[in-house]
PyMOL commands that place a pseudoatom at each C-alpha (Angstrom):
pseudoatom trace, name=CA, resn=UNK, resi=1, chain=A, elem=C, hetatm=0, pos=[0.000, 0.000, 0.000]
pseudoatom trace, name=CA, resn=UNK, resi=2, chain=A, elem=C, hetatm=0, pos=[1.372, 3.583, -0.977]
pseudoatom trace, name=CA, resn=UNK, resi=3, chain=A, elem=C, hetatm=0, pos=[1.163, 6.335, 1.902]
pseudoatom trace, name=CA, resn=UNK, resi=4, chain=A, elem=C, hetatm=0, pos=[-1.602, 8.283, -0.298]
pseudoatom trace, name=CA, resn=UNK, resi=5, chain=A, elem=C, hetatm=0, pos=[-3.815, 5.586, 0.032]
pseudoatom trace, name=CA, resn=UNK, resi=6, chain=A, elem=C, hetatm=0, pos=[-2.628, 4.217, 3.733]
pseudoatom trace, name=CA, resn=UNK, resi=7, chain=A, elem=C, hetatm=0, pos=[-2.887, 7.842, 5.305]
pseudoatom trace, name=CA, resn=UNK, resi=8, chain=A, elem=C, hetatm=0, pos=[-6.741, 8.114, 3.993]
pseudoatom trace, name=CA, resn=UNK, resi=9, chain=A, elem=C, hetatm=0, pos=[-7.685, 4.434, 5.012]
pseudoatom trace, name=CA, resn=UNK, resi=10, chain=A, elem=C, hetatm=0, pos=[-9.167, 5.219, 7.670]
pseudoatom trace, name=CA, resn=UNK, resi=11, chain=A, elem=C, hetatm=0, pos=[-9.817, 7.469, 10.880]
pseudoatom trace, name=CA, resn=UNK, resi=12, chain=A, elem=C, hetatm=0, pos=[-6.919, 9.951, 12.186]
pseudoatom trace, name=CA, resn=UNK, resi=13, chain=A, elem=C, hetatm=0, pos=[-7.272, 8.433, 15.523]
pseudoatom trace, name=CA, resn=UNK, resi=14, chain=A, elem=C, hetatm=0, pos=[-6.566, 4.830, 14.104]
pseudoatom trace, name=CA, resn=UNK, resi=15, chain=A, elem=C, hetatm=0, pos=[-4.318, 5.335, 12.054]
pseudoatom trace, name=CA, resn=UNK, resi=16, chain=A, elem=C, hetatm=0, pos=[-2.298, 6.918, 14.765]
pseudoatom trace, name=CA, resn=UNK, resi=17, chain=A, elem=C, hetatm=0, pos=[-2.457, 3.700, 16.886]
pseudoatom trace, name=CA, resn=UNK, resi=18, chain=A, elem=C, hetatm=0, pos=[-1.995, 1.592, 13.732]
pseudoatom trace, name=CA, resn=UNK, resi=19, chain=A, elem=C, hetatm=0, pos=[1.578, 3.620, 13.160]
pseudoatom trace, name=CA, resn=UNK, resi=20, chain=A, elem=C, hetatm=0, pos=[2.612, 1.930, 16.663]
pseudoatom trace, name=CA, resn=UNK, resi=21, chain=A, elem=C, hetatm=0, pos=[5.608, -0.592, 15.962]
pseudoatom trace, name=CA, resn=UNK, resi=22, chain=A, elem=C, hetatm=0, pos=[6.354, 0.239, 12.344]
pseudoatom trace, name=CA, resn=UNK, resi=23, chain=A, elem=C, hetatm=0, pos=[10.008, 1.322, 11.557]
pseudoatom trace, name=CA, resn=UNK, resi=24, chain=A, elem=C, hetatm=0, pos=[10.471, 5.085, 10.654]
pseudoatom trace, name=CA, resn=UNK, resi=25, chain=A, elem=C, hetatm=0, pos=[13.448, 6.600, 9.574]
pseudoatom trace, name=CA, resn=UNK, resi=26, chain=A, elem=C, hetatm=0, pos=[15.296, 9.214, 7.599]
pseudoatom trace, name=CA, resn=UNK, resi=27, chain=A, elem=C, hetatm=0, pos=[18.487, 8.960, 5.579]
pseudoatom trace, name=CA, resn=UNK, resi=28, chain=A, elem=C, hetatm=0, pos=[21.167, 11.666, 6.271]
pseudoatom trace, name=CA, resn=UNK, resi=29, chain=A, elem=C, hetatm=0, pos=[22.634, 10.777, 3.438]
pseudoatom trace, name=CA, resn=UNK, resi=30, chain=A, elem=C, hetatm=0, pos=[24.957, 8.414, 4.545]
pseudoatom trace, name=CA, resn=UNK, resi=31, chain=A, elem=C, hetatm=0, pos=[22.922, 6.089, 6.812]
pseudoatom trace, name=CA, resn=UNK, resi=32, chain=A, elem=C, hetatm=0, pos=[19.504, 5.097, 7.632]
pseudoatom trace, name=CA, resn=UNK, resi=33, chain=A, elem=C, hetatm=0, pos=[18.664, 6.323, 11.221]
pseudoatom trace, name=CA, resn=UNK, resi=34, chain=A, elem=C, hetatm=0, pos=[15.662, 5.760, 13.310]
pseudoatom trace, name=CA, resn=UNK, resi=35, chain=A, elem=C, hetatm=0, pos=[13.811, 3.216, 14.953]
pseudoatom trace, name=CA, resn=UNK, resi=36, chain=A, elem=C, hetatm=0, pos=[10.205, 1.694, 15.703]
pseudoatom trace, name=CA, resn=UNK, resi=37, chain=A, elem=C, hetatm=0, pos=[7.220, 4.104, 16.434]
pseudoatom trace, name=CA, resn=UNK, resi=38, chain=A, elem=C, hetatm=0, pos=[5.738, 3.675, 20.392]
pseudoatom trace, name=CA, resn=UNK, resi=39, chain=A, elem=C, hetatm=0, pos=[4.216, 6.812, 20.685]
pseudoatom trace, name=CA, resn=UNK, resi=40, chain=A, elem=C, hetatm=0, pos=[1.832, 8.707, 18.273]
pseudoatom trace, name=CA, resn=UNK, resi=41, chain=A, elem=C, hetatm=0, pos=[-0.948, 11.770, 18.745]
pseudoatom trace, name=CA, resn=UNK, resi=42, chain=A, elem=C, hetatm=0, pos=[-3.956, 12.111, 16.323]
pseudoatom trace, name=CA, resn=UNK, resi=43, chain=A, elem=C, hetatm=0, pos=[-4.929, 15.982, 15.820]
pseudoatom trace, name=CA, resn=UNK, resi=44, chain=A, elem=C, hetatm=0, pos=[-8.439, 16.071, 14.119]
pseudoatom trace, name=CA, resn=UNK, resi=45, chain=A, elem=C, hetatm=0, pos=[-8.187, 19.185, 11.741]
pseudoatom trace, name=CA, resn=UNK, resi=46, chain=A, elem=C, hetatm=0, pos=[-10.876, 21.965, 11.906]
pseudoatom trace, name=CA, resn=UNK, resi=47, chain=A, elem=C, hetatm=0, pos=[-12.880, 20.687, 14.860]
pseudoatom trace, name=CA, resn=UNK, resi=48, chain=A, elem=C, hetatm=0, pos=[-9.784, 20.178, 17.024]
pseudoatom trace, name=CA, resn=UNK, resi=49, chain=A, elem=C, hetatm=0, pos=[-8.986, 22.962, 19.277]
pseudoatom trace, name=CA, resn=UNK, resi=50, chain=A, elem=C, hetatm=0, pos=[-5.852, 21.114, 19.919]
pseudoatom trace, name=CA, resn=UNK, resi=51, chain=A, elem=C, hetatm=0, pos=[-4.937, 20.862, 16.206]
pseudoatom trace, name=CA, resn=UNK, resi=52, chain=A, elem=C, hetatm=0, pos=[-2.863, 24.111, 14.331]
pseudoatom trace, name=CA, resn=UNK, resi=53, chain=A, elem=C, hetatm=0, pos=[-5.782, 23.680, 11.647]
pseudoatom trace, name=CA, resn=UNK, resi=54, chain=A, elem=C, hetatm=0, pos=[-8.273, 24.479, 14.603]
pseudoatom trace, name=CA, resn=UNK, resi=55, chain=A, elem=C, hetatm=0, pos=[-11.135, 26.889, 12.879]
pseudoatom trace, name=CA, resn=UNK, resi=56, chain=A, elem=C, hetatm=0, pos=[-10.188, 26.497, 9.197]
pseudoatom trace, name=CA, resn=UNK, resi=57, chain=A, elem=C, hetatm=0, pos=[-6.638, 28.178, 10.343]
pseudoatom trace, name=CA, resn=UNK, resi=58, chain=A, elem=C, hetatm=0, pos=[-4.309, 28.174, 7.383]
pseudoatom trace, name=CA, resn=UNK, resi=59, chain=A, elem=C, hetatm=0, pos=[-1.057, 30.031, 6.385]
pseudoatom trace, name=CA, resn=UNK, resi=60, chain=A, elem=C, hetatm=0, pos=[2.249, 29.343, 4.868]
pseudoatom trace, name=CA, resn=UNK, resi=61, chain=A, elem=C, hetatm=0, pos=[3.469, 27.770, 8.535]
pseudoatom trace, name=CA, resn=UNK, resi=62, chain=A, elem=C, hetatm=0, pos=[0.792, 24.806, 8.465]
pseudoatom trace, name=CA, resn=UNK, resi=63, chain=A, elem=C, hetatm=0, pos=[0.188, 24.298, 4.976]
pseudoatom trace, name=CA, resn=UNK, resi=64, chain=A, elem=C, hetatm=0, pos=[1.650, 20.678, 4.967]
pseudoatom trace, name=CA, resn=UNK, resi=65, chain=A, elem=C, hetatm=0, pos=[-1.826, 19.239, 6.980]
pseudoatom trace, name=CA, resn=UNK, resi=66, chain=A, elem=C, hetatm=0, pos=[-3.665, 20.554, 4.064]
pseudoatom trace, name=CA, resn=UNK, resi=67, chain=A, elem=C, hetatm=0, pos=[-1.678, 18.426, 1.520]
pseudoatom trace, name=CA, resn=UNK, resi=68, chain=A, elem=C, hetatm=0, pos=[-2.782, 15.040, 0.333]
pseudoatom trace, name=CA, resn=UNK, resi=69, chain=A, elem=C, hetatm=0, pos=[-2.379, 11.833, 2.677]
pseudoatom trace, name=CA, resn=UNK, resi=70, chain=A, elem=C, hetatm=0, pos=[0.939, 11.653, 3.707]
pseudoatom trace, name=CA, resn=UNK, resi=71, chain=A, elem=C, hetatm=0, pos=[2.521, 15.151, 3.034]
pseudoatom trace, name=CA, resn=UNK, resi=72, chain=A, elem=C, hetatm=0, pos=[4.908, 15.708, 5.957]
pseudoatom trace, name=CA, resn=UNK, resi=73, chain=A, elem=C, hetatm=0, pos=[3.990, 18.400, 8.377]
pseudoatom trace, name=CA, resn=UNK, resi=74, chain=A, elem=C, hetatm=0, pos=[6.993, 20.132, 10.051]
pseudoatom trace, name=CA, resn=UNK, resi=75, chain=A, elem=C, hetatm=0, pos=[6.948, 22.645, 12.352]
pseudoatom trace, name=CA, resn=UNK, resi=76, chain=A, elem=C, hetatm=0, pos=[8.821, 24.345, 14.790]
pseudoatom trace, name=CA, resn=UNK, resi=77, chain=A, elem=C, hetatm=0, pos=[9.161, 25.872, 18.866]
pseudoatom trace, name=CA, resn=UNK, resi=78, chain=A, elem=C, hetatm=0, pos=[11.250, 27.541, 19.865]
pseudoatom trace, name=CA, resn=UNK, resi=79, chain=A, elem=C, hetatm=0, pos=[14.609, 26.483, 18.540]
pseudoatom trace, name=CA, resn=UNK, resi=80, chain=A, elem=C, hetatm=0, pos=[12.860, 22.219, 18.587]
pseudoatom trace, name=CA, resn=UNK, resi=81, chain=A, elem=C, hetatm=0, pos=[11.277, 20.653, 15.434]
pseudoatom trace, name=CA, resn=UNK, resi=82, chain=A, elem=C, hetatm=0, pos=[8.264, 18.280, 14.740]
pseudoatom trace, name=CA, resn=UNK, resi=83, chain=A, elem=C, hetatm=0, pos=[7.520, 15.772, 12.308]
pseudoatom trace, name=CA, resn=UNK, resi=84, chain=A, elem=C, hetatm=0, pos=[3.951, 15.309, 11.536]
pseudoatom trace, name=CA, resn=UNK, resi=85, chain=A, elem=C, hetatm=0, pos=[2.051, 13.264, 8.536]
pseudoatom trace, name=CA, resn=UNK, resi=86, chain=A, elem=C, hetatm=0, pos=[-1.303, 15.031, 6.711]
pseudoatom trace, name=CA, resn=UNK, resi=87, chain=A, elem=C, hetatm=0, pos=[-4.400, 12.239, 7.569]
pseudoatom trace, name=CA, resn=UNK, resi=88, chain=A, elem=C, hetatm=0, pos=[-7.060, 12.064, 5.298]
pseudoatom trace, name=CA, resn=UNK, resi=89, chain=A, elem=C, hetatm=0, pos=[-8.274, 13.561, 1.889]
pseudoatom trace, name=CA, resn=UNK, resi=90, chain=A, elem=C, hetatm=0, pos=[-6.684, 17.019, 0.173]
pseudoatom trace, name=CA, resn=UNK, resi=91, chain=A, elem=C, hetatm=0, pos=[-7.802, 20.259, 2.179]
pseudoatom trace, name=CA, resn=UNK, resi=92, chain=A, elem=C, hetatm=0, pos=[-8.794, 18.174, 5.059]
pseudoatom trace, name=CA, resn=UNK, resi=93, chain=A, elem=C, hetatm=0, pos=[-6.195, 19.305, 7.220]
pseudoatom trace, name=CA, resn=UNK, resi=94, chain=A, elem=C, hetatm=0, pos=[-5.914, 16.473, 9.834]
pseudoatom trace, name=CA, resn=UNK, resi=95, chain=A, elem=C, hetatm=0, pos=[-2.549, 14.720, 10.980]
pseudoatom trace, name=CA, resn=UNK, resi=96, chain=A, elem=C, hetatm=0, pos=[-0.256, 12.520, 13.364]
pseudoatom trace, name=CA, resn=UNK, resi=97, chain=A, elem=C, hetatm=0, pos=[2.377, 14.185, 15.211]
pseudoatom trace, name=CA, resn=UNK, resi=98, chain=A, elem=C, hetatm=0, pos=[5.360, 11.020, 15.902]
pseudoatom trace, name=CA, resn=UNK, resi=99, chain=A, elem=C, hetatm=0, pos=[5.907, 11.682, 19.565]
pseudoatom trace, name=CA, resn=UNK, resi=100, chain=A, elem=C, hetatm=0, pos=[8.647, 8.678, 20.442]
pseudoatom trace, name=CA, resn=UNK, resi=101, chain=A, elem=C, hetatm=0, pos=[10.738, 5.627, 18.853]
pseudoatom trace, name=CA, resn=UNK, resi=102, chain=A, elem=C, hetatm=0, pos=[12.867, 3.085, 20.248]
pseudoatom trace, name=CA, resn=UNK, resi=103, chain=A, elem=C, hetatm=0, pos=[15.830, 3.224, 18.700]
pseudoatom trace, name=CA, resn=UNK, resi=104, chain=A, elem=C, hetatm=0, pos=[16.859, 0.411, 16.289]
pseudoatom trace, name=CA, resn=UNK, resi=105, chain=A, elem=C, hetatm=0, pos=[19.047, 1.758, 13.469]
pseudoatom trace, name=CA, resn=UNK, resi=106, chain=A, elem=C, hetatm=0, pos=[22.177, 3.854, 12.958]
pseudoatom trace, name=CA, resn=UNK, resi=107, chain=A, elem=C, hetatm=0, pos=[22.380, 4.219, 16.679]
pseudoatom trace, name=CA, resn=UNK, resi=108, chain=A, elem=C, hetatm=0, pos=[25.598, 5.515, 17.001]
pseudoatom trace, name=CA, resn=UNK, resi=109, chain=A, elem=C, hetatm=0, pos=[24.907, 8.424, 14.817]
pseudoatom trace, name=CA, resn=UNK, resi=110, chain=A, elem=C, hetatm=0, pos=[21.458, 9.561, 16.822]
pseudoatom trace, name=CA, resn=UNK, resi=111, chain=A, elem=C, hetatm=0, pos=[23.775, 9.600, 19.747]
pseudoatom trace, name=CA, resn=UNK, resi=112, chain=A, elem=C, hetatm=0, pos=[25.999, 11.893, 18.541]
pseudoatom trace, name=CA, resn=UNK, resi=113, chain=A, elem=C, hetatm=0, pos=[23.365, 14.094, 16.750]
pseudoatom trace, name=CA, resn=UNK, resi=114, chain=A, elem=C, hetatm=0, pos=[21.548, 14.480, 19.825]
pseudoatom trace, name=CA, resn=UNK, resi=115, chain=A, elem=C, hetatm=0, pos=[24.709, 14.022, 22.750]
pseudoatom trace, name=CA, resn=UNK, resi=116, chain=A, elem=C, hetatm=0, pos=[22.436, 11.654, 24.974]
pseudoatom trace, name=CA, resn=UNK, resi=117, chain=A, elem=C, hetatm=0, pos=[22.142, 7.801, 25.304]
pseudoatom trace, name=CA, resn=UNK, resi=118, chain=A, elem=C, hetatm=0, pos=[19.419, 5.803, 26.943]
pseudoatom trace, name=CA, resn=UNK, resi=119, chain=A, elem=C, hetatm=0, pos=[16.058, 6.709, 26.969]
pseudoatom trace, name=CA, resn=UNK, resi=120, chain=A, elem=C, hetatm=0, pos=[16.626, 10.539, 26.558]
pseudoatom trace, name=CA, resn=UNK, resi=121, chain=A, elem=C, hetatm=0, pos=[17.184, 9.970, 23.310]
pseudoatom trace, name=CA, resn=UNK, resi=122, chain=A, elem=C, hetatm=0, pos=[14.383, 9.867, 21.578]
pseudoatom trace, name=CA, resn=UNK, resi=123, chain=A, elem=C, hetatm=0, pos=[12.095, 9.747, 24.172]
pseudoatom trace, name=CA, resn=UNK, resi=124, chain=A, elem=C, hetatm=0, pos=[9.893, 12.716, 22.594]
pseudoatom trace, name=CA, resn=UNK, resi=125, chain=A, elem=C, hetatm=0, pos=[9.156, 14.539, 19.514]
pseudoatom trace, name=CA, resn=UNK, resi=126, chain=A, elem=C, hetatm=0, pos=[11.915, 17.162, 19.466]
pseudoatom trace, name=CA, resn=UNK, resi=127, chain=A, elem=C, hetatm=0, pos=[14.355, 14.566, 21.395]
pseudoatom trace, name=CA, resn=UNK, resi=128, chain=A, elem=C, hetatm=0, pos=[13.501, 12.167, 18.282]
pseudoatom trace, name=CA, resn=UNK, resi=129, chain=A, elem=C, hetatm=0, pos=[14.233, 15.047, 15.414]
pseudoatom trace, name=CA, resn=UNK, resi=130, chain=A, elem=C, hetatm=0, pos=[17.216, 15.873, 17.501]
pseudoatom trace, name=CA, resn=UNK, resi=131, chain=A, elem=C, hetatm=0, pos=[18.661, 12.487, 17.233]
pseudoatom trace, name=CA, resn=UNK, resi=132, chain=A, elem=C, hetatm=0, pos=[17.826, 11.589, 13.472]
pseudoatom trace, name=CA, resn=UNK, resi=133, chain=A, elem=C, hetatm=0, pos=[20.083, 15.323, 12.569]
pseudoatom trace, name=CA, resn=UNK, resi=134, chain=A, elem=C, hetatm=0, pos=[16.725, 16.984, 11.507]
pseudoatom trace, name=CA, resn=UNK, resi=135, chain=A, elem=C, hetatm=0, pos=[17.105, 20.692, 12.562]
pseudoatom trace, name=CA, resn=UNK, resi=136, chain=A, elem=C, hetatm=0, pos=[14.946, 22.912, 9.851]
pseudoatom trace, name=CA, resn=UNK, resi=137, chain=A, elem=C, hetatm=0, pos=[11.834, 22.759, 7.688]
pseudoatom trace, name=CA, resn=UNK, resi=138, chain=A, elem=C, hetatm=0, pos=[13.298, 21.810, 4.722]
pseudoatom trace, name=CA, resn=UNK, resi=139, chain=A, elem=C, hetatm=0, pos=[10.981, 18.306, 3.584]
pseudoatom trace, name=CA, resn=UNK, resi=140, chain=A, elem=C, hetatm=0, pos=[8.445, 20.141, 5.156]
pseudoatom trace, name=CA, resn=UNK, resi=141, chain=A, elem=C, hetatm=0, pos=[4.767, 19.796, 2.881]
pseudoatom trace, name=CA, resn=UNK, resi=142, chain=A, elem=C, hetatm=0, pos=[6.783, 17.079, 0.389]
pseudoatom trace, name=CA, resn=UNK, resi=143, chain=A, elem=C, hetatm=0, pos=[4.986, 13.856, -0.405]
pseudoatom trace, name=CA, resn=UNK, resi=144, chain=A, elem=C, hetatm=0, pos=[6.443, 11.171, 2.233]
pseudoatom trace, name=CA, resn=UNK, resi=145, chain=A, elem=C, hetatm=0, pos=[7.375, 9.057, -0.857]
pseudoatom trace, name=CA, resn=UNK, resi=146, chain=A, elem=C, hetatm=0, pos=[9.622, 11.420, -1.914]
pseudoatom trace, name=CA, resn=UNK, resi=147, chain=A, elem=C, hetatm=0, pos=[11.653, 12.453, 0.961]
pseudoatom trace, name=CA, resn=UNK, resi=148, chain=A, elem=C, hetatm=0, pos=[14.610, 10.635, 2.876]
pseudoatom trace, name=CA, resn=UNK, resi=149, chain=A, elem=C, hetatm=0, pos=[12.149, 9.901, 5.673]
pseudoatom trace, name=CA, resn=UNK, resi=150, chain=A, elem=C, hetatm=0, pos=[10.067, 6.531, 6.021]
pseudoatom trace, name=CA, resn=UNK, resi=151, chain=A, elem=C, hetatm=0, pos=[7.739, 4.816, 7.686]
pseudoatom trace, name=CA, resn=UNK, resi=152, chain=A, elem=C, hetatm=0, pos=[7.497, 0.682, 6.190]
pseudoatom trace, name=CA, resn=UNK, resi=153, chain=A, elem=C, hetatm=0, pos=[4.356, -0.357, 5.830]
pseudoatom trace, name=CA, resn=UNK, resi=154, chain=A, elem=C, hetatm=0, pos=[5.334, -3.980, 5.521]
pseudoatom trace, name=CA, resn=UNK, resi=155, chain=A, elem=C, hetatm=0, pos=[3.177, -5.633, 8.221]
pseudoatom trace, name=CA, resn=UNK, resi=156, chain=A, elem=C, hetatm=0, pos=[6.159, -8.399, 8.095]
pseudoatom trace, name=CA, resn=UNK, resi=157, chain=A, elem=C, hetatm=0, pos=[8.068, -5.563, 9.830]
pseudoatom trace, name=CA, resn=UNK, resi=158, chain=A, elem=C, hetatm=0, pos=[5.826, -4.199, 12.456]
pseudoatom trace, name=CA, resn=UNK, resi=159, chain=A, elem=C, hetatm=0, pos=[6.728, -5.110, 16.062]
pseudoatom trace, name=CA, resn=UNK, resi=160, chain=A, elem=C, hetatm=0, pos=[3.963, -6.427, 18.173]
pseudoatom trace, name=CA, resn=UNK, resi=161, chain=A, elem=C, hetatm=0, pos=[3.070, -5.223, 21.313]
pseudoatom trace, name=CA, resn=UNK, resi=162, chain=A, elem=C, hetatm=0, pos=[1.264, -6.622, 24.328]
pseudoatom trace, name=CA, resn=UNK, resi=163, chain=A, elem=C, hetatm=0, pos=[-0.704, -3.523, 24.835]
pseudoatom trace, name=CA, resn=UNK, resi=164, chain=A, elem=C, hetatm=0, pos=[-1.668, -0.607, 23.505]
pseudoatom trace, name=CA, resn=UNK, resi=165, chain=A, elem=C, hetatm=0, pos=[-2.993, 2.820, 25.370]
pseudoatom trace, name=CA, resn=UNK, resi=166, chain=A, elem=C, hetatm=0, pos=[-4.783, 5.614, 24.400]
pseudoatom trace, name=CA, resn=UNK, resi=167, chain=A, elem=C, hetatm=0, pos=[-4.422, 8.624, 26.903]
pseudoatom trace, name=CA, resn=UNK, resi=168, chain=A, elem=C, hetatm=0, pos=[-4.779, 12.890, 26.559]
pseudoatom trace, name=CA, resn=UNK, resi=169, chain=A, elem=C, hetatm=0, pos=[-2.465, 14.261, 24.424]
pseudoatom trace, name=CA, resn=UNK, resi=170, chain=A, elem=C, hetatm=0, pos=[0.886, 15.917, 25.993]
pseudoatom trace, name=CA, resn=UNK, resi=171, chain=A, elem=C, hetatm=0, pos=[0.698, 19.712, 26.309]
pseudoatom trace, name=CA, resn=UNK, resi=172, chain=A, elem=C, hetatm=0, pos=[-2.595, 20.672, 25.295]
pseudoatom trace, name=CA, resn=UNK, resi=173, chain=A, elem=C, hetatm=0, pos=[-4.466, 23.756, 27.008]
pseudoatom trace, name=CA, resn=UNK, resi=174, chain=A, elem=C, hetatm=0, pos=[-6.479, 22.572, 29.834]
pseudoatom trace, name=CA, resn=UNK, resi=175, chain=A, elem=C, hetatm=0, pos=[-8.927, 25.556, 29.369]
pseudoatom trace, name=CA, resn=UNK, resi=176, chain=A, elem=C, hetatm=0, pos=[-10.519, 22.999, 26.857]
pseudoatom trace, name=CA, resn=UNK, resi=177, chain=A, elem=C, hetatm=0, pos=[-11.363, 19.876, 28.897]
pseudoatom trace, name=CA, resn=UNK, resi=178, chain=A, elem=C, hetatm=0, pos=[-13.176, 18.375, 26.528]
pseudoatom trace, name=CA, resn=UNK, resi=179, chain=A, elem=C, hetatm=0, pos=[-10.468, 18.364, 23.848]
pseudoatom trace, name=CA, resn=UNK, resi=180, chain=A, elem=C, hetatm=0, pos=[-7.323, 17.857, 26.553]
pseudoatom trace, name=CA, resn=UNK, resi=181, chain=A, elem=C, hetatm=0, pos=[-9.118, 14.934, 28.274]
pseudoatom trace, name=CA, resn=UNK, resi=182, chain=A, elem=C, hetatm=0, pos=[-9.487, 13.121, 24.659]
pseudoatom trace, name=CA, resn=UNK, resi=183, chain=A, elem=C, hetatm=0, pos=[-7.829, 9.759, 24.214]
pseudoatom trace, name=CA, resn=UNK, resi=184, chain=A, elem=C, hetatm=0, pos=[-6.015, 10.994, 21.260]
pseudoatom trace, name=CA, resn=UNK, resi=185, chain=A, elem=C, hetatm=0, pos=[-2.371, 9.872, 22.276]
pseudoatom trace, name=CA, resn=UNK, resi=186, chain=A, elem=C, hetatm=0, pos=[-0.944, 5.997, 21.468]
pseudoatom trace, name=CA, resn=UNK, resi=187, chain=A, elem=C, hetatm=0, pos=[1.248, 4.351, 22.842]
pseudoatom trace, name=CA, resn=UNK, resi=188, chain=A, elem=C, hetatm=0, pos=[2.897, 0.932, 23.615]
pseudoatom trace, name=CA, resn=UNK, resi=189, chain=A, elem=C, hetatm=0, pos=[2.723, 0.115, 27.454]
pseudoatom trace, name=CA, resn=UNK, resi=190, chain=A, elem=C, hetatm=0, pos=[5.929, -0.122, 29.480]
pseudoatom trace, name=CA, resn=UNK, resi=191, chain=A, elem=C, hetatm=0, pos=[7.848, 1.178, 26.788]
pseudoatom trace, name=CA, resn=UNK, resi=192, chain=A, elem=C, hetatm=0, pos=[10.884, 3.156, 28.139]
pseudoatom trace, name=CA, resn=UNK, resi=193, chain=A, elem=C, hetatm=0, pos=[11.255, 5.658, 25.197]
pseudoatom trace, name=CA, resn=UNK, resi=194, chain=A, elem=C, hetatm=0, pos=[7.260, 6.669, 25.339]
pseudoatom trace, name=CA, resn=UNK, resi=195, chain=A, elem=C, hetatm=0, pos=[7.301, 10.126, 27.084]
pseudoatom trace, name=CA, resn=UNK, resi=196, chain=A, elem=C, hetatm=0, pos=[7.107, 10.840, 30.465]
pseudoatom trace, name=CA, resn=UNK, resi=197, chain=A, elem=C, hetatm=0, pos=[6.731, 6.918, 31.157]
pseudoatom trace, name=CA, resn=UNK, resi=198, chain=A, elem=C, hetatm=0, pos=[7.952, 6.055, 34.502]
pseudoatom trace, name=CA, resn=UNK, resi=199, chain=A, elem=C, hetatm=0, pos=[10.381, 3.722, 35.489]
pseudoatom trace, name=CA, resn=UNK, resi=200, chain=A, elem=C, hetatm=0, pos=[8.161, 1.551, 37.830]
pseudoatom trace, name=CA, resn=UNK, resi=201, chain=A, elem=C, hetatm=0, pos=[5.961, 1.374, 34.687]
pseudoatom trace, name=CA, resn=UNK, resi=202, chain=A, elem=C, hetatm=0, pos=[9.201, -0.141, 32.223]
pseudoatom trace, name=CA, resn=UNK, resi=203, chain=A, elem=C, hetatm=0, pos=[8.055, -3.403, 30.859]
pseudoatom trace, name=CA, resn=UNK, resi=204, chain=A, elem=C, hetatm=0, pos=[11.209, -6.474, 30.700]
pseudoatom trace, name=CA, resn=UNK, resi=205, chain=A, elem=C, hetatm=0, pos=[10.667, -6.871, 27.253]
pseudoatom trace, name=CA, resn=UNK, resi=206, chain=A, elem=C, hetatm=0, pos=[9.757, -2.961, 26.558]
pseudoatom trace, name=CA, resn=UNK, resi=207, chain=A, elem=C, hetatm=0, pos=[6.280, -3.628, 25.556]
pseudoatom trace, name=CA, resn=UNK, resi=208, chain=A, elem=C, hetatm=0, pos=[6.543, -5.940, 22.768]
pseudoatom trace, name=CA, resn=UNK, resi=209, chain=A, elem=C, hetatm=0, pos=[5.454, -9.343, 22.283]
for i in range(1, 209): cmd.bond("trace and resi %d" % i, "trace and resi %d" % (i + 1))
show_as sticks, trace
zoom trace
């Protein structure tokens, strides 16, 4: 399955859970770096007060969620960067931020792109952009297919976890209960790289099967 047709197959909020175990990467140009998704937040376009398209918003800075299925979305904070992935059919601006991965390929590398080890790696969304050497906007609103980042589709390569959890979303203003109290976050239980997971919480085998 292409990403066109993968990122409109079917709700935000499931696809975001469905992303959980695949491999995603990005190719510096001289290695693949990356590792397996544990951590992923819907954001549900125009209705979503939580979501930079809240209200029909749409400028030159978010332009990306308004692209077909599986334009990348990047955006910045400060000095941090986010990778994001448009959701759903052309001018409907919904997407999937990719909050955490474990680690699993050109490990080395991430750990001197980011100057961390262990969990801090990539234990968050700018921790993870950090890591892979991603510090600008550049693939931002270009087609997934054609960019050095991936996510494999393969189900042959998707890890298997025991369990999966939907919680609130990280950060999101609290003078909206309904929208900051929505399950809208997934990620693998007792994973060590999910944010903010505690160590009493660490599963043996870090959440997979």
């Amino acid at each position: 399955m292409n990403y066109q047709d993968y990122f409109s197959s079917m709700p935000t909020a499931n696809l975001a859970k469905d992303l959980l175990g695949r491999p995603f990467s990005y190719f510096d140009g001289q290695e693949r770096l990356g590792g397996y998704i544990v951590e992923a937040e819907a954001y549900l376009g125009k209705q979503d007060r939580a979501a930079h398209s809240y209200a029909g918003r749409r400028s030159q800075a978010n332009e990306g969620l308004y692209g077909p299925p599986g334009t990348i979305y990047i955006y910045s904070q400060r000095q941090y960067f986010f990778f994001d992935v448009a959701a759903q059919a052309k001018d409907e601006p919904q997407g999937i931020l990719i909050r955490a991965i474990e680690p699993a390929f050109g490990l080395e590398r991430m750990i001197q792109n980011r100057g961390k080890d262990g969990v801090l790696l990539t234990n968050g969304p700018a921790k993870l952009m950090l890591a892979l050497g991603v510090n600008s906007r550049a693939w931002d609103c270009q087609p997934l297919s054609q960019s050095p980042f991936a996510i494999d589709l393969d189900p042959r390569k998707r890890k298997a976890a025991k369990q999966l959890i939907a919680a609130p979303r990280i950060g999101i203003n609290q003078s909206d209960p309904f929208w900051a109290s929505q399950p809208l976050r997934f990620f693998v239980a007792g994973n060590p790289y999910v944010s903010d997971m505690k160590k009493r919480d660490y599963d043996p085998n870090r959440g997979w099967l």
